[in-house]
C-alpha positions as semicolon CSV with decimal commas, in nm:
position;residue;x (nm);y (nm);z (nm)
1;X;0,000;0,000;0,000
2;X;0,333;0,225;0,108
3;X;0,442;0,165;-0,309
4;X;0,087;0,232;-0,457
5;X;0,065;0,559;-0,268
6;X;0,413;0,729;-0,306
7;X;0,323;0,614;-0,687
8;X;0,003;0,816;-0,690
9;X;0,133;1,114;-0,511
10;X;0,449;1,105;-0,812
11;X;0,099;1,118;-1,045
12;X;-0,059;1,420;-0,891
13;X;0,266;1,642;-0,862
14;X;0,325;1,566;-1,225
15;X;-0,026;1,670;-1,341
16;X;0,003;1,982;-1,130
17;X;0,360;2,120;-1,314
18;X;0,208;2,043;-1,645
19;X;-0,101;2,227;-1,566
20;X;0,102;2,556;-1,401
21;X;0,331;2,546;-1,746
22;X;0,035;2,544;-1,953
23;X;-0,140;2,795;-1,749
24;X;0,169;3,003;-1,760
25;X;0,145;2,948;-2,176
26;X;-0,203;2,990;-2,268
27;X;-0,349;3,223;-1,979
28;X;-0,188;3,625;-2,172
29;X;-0,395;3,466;-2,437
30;X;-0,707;3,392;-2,308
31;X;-0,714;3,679;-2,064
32;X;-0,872;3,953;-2,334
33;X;-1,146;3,691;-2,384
34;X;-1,245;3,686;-1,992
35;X;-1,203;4,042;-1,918
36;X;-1,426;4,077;-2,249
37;X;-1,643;3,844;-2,103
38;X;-1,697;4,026;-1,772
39;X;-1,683;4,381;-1,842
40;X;-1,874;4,382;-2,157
41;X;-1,745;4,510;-2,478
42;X;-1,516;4,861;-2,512
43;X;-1,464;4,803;-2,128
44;X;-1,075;4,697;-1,987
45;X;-1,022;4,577;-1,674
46;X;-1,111;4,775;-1,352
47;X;-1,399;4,949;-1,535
48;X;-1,619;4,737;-1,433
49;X;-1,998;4,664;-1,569
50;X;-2,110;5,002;-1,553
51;X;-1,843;5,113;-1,893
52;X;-1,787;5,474;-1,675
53;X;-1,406;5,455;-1,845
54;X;-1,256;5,678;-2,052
55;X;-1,338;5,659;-2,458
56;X;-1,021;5,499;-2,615
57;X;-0,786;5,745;-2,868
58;X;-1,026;5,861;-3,213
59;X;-1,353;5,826;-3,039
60;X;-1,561;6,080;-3,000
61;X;-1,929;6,147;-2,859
62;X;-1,889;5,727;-2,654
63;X;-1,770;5,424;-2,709
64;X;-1,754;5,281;-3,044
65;X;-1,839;5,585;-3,218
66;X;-1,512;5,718;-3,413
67;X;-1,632;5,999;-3,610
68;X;-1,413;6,137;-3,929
69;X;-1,275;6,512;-3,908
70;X;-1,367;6,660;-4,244
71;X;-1,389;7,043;-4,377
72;X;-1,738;7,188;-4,478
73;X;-1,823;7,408;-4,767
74;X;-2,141;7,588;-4,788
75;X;-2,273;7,591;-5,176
76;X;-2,411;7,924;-5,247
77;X;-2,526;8,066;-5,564
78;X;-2,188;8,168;-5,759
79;X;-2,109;8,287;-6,151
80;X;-1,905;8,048;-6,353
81;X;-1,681;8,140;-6,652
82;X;-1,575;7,892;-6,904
83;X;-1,234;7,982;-7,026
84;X;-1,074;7,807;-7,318
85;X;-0,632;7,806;-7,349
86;X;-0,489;7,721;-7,635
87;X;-0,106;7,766;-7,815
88;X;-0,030;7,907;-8,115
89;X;0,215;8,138;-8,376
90;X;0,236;8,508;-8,433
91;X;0,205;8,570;-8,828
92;X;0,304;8,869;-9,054
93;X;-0,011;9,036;-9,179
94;X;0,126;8,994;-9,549
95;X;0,483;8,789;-9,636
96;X;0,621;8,689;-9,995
97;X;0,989;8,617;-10,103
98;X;1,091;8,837;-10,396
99;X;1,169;8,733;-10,759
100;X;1,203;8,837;-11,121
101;X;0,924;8,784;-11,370
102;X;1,228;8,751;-11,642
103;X;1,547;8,629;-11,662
104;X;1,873;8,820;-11,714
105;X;2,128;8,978;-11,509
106;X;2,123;9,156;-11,217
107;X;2,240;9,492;-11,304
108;X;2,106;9,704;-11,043
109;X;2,010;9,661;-10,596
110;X;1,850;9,949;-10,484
111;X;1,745;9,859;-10,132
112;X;1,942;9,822;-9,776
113;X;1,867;9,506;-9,588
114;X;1,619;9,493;-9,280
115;X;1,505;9,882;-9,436
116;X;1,138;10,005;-9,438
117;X;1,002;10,022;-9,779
118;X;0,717;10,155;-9,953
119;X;0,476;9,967;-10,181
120;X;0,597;10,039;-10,563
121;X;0,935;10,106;-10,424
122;X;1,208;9,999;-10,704
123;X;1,433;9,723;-10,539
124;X;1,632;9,574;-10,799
125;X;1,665;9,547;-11,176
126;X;1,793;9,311;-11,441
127;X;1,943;9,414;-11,787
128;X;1,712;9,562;-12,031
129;X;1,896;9,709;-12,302
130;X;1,772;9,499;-12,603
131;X;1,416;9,547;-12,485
132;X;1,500;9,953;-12,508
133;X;1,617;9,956;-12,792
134;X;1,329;9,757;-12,960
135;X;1,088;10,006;-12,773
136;X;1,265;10,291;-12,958
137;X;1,217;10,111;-13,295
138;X;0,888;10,028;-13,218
139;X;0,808;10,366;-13,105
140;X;0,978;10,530;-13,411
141;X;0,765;10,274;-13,648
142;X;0,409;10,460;-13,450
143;X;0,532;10,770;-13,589
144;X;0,552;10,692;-13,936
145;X;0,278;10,504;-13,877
146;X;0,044;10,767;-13,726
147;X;0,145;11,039;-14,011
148;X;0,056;10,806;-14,274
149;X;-0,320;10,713;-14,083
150;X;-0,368;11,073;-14,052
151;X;-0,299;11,156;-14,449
152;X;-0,520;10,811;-14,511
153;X;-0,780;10,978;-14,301
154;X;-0,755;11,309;-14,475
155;X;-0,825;11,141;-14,807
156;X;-1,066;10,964;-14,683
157;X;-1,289;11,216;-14,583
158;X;-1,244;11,377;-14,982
159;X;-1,338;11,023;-15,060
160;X;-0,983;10,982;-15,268
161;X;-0,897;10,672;-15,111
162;X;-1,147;10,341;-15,071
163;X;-1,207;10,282;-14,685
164;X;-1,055;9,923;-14,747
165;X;-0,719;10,110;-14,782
166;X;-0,758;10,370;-14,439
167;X;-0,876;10,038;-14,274
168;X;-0,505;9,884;-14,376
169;X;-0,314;10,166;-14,207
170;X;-0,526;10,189;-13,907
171;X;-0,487;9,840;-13,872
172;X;-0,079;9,859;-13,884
173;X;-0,104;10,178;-13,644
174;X;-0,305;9,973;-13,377
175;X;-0,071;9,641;-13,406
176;X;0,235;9,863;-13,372
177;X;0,051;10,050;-13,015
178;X;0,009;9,681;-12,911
179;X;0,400;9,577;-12,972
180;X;0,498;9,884;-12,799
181;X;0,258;9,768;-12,486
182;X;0,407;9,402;-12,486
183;X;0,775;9,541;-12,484
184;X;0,665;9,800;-12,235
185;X;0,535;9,535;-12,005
186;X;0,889;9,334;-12,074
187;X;1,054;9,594;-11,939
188;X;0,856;9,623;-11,619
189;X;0,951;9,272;-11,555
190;X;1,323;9,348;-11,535
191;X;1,216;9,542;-11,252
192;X;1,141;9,425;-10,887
193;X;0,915;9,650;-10,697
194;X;0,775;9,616;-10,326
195;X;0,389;9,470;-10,390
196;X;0,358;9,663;-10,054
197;X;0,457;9,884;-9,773
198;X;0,701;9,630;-9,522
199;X;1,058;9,514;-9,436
200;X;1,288;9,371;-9,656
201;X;1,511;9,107;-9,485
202;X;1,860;8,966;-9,597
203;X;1,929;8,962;-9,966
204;X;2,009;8,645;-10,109
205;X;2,173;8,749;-10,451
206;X;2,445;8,994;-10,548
207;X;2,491;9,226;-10,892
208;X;2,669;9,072;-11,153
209;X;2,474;8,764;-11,063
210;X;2,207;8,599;-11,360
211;X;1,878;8,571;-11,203
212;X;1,561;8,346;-11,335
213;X;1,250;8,322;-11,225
214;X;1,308;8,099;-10,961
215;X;1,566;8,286;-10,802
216;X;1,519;8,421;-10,472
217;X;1,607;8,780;-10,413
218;X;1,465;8,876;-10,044
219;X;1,184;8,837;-9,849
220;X;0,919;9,131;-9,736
221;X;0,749;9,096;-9,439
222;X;0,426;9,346;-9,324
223;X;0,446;9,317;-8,931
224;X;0,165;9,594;-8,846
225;X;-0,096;9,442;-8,781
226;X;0,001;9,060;-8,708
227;X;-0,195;8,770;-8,702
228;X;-0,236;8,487;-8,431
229;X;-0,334;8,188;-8,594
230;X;-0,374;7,918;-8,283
231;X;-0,662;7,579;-8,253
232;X;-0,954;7,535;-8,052
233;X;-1,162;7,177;-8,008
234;X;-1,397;7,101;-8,251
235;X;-1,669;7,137;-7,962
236;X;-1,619;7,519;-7,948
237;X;-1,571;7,613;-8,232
238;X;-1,947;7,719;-8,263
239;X;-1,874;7,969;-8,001
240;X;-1,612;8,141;-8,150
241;X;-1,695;8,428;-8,435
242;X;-1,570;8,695;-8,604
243;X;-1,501;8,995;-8,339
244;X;-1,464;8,756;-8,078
245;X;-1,173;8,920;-7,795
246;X;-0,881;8,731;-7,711
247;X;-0,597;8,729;-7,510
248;X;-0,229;8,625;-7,560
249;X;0,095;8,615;-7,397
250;X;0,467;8,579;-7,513
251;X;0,778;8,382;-7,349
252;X;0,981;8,687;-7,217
253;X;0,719;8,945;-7,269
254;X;0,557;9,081;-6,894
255;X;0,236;9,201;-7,058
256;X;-0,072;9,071;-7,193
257;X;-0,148;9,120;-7,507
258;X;-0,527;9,148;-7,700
259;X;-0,612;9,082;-8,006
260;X;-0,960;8,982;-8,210
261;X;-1,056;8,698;-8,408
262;X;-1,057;8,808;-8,814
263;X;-1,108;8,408;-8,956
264;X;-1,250;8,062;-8,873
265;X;-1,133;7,765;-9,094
266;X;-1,446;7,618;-9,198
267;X;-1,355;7,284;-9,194
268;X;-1,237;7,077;-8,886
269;X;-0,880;6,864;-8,906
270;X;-0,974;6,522;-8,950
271;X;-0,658;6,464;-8,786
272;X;-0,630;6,652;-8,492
273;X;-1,065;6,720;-8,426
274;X;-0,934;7,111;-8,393
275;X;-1,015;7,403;-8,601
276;X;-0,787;7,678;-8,738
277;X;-0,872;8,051;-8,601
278;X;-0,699;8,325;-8,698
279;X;-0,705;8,652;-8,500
280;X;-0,551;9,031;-8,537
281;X;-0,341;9,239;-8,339
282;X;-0,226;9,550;-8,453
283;X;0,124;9,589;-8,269
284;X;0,159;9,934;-8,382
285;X;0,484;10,024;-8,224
286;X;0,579;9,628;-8,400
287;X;0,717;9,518;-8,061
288;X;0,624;9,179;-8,158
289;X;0,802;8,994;-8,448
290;X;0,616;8,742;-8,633
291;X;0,703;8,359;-8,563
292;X;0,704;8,333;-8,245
293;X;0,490;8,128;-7,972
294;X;0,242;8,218;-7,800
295;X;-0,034;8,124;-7,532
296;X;-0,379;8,218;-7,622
297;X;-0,675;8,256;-7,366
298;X;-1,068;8,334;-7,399
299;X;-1,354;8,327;-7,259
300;X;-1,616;8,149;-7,396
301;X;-1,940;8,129;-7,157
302;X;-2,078;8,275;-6,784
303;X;-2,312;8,098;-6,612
304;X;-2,502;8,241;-6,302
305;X;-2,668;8,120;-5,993
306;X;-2,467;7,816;-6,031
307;X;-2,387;7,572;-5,795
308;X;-2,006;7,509;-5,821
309;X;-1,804;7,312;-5,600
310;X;-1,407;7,211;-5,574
311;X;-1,289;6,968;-5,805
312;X;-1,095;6,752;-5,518
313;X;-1,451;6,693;-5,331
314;X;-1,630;6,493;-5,647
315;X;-1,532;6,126;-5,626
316;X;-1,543;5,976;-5,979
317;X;-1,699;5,612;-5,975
318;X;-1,805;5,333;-6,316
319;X;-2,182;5,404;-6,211
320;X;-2,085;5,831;-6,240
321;X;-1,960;6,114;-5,987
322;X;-2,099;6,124;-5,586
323;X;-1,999;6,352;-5,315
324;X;-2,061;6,379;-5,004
325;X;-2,233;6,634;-4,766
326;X;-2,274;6,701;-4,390
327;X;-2,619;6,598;-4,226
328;X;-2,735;6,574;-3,935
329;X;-2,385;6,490;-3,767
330;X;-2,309;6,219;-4,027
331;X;-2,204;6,187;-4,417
332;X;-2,445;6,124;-4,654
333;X;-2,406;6,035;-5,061
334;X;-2,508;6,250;-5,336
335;X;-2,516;6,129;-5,705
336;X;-2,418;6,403;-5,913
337;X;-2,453;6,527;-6,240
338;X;-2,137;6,766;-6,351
339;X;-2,140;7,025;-6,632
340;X;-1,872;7,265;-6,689
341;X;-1,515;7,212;-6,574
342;X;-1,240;7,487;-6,481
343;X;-0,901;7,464;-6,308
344;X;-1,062;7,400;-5,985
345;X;-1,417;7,444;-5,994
346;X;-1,692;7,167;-6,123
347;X;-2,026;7,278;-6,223
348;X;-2,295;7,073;-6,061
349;X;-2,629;7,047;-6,273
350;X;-2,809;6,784;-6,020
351;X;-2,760;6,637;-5,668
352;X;-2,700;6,951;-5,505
353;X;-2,909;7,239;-5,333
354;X;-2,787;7,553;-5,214
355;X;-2,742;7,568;-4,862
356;X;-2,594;7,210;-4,860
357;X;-2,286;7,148;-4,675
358;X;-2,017;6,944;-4,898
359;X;-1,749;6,783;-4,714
360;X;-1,461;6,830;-4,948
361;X;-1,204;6,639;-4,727
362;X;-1,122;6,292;-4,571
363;X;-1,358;6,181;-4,877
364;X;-1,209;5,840;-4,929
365;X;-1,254;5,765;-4,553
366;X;-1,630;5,827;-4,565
367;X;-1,936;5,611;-4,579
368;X;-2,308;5,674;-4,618
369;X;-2,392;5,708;-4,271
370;X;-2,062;5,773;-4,099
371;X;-2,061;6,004;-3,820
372;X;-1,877;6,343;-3,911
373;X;-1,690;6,654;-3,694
374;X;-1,612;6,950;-3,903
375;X;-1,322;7,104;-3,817
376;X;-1,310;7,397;-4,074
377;X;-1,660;7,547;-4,238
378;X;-1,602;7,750;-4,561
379;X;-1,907;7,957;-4,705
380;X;-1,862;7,953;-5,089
381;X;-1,804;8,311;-5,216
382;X;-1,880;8,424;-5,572
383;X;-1,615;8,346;-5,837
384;X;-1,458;8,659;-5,947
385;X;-1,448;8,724;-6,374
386;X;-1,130;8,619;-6,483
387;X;-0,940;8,894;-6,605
388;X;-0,784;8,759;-6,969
């Protein structure tokens, strides 16, 4: 009985180390579970039943209810104005690179490079001596010609001559006024002469040198007025006219410039969907030289008593665009419909009322139904006109 007894009490104290070990093991882990268990849940340990503790970090207003700080924005009735940018080139008013109607050479240059010239103004001249002297034969031939018409006519009139006869002679007088004409206008094609009042740039040819039709011999350039030619989208281009106001700016220039549109291109680029618009400015004192870029501005439509809202508060979705606005403590979800778009303003068409409070922060943390703190309240002010 002695054997059986110490064996039992070896047993016992075995069973009660492993069960102090696994107490020792499991209990850190099964201790949330009972303290759960008796104070209830949100309540730690020496709260009690009652749940009197303090509300854990984030909650607000009791336990379990962690409410989002957001910013507010009152919608109010504000104007809108639709402005349209675009890029585009400065152009000469009028531009054409010189040459002869004939060939021959170049026997005189009468202008200075990068000098103002006058429309008509002689510029250069090619050798024209043979066509001189066949005007002076020519014109000596009318003489003859015209004494002989006027005896013809003369006998005529004393009916000594048949009118078949005065009809020869006048003939030979008006073919020889005709050859004159055609050598005359020979001669005005040795000359070049400024189609109009500009700048002539660099030449390209020197005297001496033998010049045919295809040779270059400067370029004239009309820079007062000059003319923007930029693009707009083929979805405004019905609200652009003639007279329409413009604005444009140049790299390195501090100063705005305004112009007005002249020309439309009535057809749109199959290419790019744009169409080509063409406006005037008339840079008077020609600060501006033609071919260079510029950044072109307009505005195309106001709306009033619209209900605009920032861009950053609309949360775009497959099914369309919701916000969300501040009620009664808590967010609630708004389908919207949006019309027109600037830098940071969106146009809202439906979905909205004025007087609503938007909550135009912490939007990707909000739910239908989540409760909400506003820690900032902005009242929506009218939208000043855009100066252009």
């Amino acid at each position: 009985m002695a054997g059986l007894n110490k064996k039992t009490f070896r047993i016992a104290t075995t069973l009660l180390i492993v069960l102090l070990v696994a107490g020792m093991i499991f209990y850190p882990k099964l201790k949330p579970l009972l303290m759960k268990k008796e104070g209830g849940p949100g309540v730690s340990s020496g709260q009690g039943a009652s749940g009197m503790g303090r509300p854990g970090p984030g909650m607000r207003g009791g336990p379990g209810m962690q409410k989002t700080m957001a910013s507010g924005y009152v919608v109010v009735p504000t104007r809108m104005f639709e402005l349209m940018y675009s890029t585009g080139s400065l152009l000469p008013d009028e531009e054409v690179e010189l040459s002869f109607e004939a060939s021959g050479k170049i026997v005189e240059i009468s202008f200075t490079e990068g000098s103002r010239v006058k429309k008509g103004q002689l510029l250069a001249k090619i050798n024209d001596r043979p066509l001189q002297a066949q005007l002076l034969k020519l014109q000596a031939q009318k003489k003859l010609t015209e004494e002989k018409e006027f005896r013809q006519r003369q006998l005529l009139d004393r009916d000594a001559i048949s009118r078949e006869s005065y009809d020869q002679v006048a003939t030979e007088l008006q073919a020889l006024e005709a050859d004159i004409m055609l050598v005359q206008a020979r001669i005005a094609e040795t000359e070049l002469r400024a189609p109009f009042d500009g700048i002539v740039g660099l030449r390209l040819v020197s005297e001496g040198a033998f010049a045919t039709t295809q040779t270059k011999i400067v370029r004239l350039v009309k820079t007062s007025p000059l003319k923007i030619e930029f693009s707009v989208s083929e979805k405004y281009a019905g609200e652009i006219s003639s007279g329409y106001p413009i604005t444009f700016t140049v790299d390195g220039v501090d100063q705005v410039f305004s112009a007005k549109v002249y020309a439309i291109d009535p057809k749109v680029n199959v290419d790019t969907r744009m169409v080509a618009v063409r406006a005037l400015y008339p840079n008077l004192k020609e600060e501006l030289k033609p071919g260079r870029f510029v950044s072109v501005k307009a505005q195309l439509s106001e709306i009033n008593n619209a209900i605009s809202i920032p861009s950053e508060a609309v949360i775009p979705e497959m099914e369309g665009e919701k916000v969300f606005i501040y009620k009664g403590g808590k967010a609630e979800q708004r389908r919207i419909s949006i019309g027109l778009r600037t830098e940071a303003q969106v146009q809202v068409r439906q979905g909205l009322e004025f007087g609503d409070t938007l909550l135009t922060t912490a939007t990707l943390q909000l739910r239908q139904g989540a409760p909400v703190m506003l820690d900032t309240l902005v009242t929506n002010k009218p939208i000043e006109k855009p100066e252009l």
